[in-house]
PyMOL CGO cylinders between C-alpha atoms (Angstrom):
from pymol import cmd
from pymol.cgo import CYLINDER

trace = [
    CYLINDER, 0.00, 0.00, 0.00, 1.64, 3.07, -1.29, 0.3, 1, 1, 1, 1, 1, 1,
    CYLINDER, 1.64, 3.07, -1.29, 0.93, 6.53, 0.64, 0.3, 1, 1, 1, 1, 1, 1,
    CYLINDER, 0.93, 6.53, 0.64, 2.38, 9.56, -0.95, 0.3, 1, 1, 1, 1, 1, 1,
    CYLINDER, 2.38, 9.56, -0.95, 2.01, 12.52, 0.64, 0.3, 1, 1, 1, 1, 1, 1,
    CYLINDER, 2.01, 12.52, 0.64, 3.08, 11.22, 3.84, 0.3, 1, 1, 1, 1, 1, 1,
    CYLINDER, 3.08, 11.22, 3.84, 5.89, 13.17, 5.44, 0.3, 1, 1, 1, 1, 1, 1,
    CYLINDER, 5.89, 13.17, 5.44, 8.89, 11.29, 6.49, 0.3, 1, 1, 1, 1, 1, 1,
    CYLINDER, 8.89, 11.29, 6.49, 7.84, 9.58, 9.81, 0.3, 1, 1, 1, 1, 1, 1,
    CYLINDER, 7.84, 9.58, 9.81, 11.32, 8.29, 10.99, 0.3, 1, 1, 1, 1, 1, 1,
    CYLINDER, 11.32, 8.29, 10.99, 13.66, 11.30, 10.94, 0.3, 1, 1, 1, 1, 1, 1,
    CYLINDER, 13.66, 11.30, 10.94, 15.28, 9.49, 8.41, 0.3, 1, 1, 1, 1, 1, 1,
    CYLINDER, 15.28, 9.49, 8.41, 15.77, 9.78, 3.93, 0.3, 1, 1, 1, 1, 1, 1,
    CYLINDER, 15.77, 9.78, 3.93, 17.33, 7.94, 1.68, 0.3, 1, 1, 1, 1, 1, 1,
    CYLINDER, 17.33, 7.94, 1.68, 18.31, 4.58, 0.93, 0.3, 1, 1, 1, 1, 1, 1,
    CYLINDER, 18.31, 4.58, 0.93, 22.00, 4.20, 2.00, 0.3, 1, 1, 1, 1, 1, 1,
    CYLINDER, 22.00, 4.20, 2.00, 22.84, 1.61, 4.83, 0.3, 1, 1, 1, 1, 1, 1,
    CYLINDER, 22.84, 1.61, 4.83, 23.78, 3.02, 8.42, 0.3, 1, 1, 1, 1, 1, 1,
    CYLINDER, 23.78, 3.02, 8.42, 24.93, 0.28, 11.13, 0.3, 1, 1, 1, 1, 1, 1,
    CYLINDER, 24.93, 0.28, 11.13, 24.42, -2.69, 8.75, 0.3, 1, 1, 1, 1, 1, 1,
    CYLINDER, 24.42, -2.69, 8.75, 20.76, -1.77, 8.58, 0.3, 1, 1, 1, 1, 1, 1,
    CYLINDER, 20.76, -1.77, 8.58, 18.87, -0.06, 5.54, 0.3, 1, 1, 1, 1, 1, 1,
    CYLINDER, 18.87, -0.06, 5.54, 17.40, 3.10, 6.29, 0.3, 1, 1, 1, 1, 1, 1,
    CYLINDER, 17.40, 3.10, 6.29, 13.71, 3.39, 5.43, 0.3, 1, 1, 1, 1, 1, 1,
    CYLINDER, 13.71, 3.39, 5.43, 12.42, 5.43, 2.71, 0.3, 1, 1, 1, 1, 1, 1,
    CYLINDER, 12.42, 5.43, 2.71, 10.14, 8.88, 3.19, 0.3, 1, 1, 1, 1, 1, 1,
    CYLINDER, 10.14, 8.88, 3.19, 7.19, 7.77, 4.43, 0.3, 1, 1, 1, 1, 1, 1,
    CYLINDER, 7.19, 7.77, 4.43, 7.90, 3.97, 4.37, 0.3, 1, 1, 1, 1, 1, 1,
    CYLINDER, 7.90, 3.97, 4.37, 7.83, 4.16, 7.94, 0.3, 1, 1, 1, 1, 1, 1,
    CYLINDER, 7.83, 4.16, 7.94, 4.33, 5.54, 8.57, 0.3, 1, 1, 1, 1, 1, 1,
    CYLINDER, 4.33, 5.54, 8.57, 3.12, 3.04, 5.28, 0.3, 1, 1, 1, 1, 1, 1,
    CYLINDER, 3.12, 3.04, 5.28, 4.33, 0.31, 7.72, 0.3, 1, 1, 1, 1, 1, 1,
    CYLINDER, 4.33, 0.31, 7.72, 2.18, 1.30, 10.63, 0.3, 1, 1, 1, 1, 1, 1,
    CYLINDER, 2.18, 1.30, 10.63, -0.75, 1.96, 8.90, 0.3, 1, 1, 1, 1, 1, 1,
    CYLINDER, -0.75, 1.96, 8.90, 0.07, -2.00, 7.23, 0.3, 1, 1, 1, 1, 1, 1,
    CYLINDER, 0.07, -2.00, 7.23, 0.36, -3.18, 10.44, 0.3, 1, 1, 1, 1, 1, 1,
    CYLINDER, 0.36, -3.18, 10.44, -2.48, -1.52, 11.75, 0.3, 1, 1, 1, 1, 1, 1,
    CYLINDER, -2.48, -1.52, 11.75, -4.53, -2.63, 8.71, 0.3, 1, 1, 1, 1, 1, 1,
    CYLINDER, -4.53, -2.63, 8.71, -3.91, -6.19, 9.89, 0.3, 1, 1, 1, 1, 1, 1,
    CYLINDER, -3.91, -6.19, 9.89, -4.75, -5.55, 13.42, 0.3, 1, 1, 1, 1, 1, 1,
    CYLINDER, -4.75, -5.55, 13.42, -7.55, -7.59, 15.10, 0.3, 1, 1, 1, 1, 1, 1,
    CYLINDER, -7.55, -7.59, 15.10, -9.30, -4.22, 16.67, 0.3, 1, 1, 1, 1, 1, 1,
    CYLINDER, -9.30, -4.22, 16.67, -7.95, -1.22, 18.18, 0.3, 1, 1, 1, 1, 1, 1,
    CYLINDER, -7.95, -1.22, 18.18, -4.33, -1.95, 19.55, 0.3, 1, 1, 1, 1, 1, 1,
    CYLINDER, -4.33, -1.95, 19.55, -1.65, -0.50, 21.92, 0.3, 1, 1, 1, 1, 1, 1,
    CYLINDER, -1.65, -0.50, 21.92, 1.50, 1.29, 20.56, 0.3, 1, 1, 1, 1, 1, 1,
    CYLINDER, 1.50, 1.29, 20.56, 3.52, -1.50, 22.44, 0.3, 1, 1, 1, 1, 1, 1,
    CYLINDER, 3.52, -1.50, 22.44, 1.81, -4.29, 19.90, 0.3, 1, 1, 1, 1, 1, 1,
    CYLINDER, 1.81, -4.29, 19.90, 2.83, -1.94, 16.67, 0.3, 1, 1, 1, 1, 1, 1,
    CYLINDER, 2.83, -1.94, 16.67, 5.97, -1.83, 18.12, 0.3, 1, 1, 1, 1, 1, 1,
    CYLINDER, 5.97, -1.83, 18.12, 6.00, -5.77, 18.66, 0.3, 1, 1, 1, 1, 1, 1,
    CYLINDER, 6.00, -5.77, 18.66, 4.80, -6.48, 14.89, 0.3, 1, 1, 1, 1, 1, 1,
    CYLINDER, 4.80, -6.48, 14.89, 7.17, -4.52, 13.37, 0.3, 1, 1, 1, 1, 1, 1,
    CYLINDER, 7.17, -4.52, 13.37, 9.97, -6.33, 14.67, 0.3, 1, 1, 1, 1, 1, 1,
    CYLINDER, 9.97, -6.33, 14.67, 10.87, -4.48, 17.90, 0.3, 1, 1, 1, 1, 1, 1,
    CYLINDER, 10.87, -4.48, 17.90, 13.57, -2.74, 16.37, 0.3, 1, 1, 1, 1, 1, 1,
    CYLINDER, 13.57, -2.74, 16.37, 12.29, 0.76, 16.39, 0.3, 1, 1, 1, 1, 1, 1,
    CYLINDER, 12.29, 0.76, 16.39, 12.30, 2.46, 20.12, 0.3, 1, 1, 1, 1, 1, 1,
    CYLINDER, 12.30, 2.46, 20.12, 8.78, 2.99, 21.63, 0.3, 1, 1, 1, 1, 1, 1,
    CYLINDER, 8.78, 2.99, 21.63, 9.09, 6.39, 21.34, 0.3, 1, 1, 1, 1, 1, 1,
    CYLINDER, 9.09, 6.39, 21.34, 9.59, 6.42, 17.50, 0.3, 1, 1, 1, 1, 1, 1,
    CYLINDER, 9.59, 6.42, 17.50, 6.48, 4.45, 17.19, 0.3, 1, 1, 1, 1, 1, 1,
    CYLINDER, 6.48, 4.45, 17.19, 4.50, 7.02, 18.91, 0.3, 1, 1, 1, 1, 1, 1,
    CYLINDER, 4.50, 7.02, 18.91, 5.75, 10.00, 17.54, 0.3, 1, 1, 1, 1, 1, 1,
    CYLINDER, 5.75, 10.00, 17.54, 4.97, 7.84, 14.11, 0.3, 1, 1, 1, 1, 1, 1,
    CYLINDER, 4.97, 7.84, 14.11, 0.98, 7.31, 15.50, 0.3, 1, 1, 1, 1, 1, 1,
    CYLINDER, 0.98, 7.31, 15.50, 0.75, 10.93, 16.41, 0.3, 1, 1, 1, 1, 1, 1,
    CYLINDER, 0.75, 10.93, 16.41, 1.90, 12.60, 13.39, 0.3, 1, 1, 1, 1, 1, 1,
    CYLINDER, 1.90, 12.60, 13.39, -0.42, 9.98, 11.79, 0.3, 1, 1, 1, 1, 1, 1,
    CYLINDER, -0.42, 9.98, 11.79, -3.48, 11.36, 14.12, 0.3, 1, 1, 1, 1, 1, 1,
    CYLINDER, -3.48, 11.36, 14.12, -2.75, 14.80, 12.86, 0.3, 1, 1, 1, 1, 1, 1,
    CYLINDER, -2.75, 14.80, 12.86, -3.28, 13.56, 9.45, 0.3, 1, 1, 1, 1, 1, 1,
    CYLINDER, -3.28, 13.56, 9.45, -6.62, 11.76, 10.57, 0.3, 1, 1, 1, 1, 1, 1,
    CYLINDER, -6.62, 11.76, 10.57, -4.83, 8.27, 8.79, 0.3, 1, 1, 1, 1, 1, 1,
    CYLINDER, -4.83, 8.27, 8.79, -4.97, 6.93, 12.82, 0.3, 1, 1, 1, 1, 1, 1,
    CYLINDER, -4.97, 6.93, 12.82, -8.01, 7.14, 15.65, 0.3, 1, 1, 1, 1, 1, 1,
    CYLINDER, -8.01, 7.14, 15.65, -6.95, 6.71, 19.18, 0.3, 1, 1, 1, 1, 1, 1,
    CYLINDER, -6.95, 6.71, 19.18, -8.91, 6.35, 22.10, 0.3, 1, 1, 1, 1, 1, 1,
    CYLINDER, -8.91, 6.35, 22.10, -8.69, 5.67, 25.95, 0.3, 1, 1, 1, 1, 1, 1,
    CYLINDER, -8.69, 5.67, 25.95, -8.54, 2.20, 26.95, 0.3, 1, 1, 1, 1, 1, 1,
    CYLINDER, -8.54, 2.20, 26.95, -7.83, 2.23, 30.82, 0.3, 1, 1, 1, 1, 1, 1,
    CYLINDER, -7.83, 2.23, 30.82, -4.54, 4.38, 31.31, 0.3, 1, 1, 1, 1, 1, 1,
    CYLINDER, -4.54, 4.38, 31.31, -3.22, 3.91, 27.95, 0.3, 1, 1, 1, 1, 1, 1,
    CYLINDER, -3.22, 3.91, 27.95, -4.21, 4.75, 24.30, 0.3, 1, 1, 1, 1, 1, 1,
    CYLINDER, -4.21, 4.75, 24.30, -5.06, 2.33, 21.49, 0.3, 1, 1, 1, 1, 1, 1,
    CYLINDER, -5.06, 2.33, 21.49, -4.90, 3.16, 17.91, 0.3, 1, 1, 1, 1, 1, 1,
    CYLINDER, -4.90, 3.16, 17.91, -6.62, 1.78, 14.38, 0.3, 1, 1, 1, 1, 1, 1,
    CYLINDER, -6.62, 1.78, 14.38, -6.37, 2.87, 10.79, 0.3, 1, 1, 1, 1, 1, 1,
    CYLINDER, -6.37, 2.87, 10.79, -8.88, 5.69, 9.81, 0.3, 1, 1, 1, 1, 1, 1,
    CYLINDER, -8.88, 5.69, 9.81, -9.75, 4.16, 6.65, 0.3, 1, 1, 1, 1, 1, 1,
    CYLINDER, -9.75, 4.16, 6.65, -8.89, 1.50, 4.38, 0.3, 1, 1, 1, 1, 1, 1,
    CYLINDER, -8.89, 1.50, 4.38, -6.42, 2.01, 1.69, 0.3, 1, 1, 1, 1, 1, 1,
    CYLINDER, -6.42, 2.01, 1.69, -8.93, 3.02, -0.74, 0.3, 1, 1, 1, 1, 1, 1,
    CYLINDER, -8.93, 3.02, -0.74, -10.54, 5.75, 1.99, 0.3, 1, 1, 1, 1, 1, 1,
    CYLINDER, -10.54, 5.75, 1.99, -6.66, 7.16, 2.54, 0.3, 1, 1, 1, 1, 1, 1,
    CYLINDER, -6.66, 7.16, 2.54, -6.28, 7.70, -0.70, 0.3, 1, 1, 1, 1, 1, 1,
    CYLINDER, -6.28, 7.70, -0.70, -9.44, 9.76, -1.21, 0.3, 1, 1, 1, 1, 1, 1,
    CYLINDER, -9.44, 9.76, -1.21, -8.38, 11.78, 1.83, 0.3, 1, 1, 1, 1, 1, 1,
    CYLINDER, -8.38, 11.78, 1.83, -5.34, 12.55, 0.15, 0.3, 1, 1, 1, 1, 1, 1,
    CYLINDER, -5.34, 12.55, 0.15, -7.15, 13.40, -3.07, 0.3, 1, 1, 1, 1, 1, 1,
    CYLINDER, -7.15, 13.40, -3.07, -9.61, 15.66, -1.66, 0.3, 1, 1, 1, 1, 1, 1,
    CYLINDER, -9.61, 15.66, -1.66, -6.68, 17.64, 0.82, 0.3, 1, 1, 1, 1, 1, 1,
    CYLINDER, -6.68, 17.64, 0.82, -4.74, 18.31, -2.24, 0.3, 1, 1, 1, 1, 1, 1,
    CYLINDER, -4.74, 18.31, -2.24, -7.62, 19.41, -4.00, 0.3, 1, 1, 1, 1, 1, 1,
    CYLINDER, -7.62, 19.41, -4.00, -8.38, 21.88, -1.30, 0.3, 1, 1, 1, 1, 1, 1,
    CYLINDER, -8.38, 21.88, -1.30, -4.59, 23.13, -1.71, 0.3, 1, 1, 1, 1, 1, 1,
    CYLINDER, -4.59, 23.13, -1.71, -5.63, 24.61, -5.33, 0.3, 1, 1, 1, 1, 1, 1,
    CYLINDER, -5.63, 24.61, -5.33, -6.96, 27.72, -6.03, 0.3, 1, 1, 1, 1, 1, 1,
    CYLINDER, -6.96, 27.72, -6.03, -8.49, 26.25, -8.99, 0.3, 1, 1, 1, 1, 1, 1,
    CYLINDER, -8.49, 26.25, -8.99, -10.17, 23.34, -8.31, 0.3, 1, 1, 1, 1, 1, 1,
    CYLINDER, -10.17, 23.34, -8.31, -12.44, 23.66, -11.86, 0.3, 1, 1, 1, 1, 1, 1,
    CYLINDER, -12.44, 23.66, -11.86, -9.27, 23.10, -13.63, 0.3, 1, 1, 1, 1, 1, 1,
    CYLINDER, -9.27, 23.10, -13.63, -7.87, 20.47, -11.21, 0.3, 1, 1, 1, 1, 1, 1,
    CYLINDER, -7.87, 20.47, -11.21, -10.87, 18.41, -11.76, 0.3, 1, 1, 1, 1, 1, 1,
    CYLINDER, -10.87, 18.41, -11.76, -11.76, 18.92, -15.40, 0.3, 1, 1, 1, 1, 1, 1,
    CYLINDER, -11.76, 18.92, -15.40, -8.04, 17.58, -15.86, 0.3, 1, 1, 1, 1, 1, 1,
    CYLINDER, -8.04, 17.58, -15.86, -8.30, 14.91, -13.84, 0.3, 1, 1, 1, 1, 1, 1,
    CYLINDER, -8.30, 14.91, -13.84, -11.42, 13.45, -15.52, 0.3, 1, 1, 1, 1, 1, 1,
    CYLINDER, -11.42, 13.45, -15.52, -10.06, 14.29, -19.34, 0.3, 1, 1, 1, 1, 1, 1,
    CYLINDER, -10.06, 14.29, -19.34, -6.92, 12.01, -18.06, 0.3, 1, 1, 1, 1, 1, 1,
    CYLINDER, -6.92, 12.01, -18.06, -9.32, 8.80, -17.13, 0.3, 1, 1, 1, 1, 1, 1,
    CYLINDER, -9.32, 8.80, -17.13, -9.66, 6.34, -18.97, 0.3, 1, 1, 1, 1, 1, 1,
    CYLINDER, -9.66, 6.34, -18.97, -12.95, 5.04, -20.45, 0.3, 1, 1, 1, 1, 1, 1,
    CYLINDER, -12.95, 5.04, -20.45, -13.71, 2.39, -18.15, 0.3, 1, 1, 1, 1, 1, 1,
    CYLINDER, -13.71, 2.39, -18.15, -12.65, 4.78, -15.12, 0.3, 1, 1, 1, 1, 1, 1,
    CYLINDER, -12.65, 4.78, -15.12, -14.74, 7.10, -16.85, 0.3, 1, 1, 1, 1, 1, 1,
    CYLINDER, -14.74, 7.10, -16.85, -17.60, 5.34, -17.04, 0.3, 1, 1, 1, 1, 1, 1,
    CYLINDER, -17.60, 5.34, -17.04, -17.10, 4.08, -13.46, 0.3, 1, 1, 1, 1, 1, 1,
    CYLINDER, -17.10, 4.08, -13.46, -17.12, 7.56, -12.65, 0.3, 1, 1, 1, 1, 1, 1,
    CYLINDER, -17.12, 7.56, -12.65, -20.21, 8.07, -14.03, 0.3, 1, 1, 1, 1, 1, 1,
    CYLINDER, -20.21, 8.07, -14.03, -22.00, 4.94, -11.72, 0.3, 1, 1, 1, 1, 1, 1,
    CYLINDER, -22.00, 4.94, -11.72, -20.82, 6.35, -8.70, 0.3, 1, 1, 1, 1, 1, 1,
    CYLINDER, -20.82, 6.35, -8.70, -21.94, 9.73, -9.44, 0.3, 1, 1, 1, 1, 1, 1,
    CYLINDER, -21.94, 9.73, -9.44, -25.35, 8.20, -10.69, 0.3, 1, 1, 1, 1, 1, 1,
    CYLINDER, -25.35, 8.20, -10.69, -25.69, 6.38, -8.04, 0.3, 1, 1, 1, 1, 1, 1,
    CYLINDER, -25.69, 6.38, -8.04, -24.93, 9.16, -4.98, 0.3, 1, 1, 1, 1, 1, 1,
    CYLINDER, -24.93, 9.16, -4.98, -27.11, 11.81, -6.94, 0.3, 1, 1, 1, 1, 1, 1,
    CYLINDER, -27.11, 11.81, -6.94, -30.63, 12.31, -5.59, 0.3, 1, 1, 1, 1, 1, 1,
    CYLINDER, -30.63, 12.31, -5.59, -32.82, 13.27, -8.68, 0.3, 1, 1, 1, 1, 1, 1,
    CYLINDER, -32.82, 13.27, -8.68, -33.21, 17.24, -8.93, 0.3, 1, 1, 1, 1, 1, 1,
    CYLINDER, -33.21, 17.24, -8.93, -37.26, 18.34, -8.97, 0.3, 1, 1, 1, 1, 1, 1,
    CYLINDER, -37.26, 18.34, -8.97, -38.05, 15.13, -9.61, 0.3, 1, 1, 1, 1, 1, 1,
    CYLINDER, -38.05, 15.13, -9.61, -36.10, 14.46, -12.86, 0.3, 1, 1, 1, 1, 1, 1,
    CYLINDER, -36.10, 14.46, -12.86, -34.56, 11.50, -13.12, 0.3, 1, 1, 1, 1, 1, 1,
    CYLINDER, -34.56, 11.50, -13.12, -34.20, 7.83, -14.26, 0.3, 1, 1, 1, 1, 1, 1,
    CYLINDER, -34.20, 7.83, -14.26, -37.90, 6.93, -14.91, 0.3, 1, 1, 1, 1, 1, 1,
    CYLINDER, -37.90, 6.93, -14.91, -39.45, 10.29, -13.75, 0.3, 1, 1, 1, 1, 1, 1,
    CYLINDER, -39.45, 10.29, -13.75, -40.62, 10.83, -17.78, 0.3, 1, 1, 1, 1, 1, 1,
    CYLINDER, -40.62, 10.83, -17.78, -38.08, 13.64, -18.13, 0.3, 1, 1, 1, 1, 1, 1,
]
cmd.load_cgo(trace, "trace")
């Protein structure tokens, strides 16, 4: 599952080695999380992140990953006794919308954004396009599919 967009999570860039281990990627770190989280059986501690990705990273990295997450609404949290456990937001698919929609409130023109986006589908995402936005639409003063309009 591929997240663009996602600031670097670790401190870390780059694909070089440091201490016999290969450093992560930008955002490969917070991809990992949300993975792991994906696969979780509920809501789950930041100790049991920690725990399925290896238990290499410190605790402390792990959080700061789940709270930048928060601040991008990709994570919820919530109170579980004294502690905090965390799930994915969304499935990939939802993420990815997110994404799409923040960056299309980033441009000032969001006519042109959009009427590029759609010119660049192709015809079956076109047309799939079409079903979802068919199928979300109320019909307007009473016109639509079988209204006699």
């Amino acid at each position: 599952m591929e997240l663009a967009g996602l600031d670097p999570e670790s401190g870390e860039s780059g694909d070089g080695e440091e201490g016999g281990r290969r450093r992560r990627g930008q955002g490969e770190l917070a991809t990992e999380v949300l993975t792991v989280l994906h696969g979780a059986p509920g809501p789950v501690t930041a100790s049991w992140v920690q725990e399925q990705l290896g238990g290499e990273l410190a605790y402390t990295t792990v959080m700061t990953i789940l709270s930048r997450l928060l601040a991008k609404q990709a994570v919820v949290r919530s109170r579980a006794g004294r502690a905090y456990v965390w799930s994915a937001a969304a499935d990939a698919a939802g993420l990815t919308a997110r994404r799409m929609r923040r960056l299309l409130d980033t441009e000032p023109d969001r006519d042109a954004v959009l009427a590029s986006f759609v010119t660049a589908l192709t015809p079956q995402d076109e047309q799939l396009l079409r079903s979802l936005l068919n199928a979300t639409d109320p019909p307007q003063d009473g016109a639509g599919p079988g209204s006699g309009r």
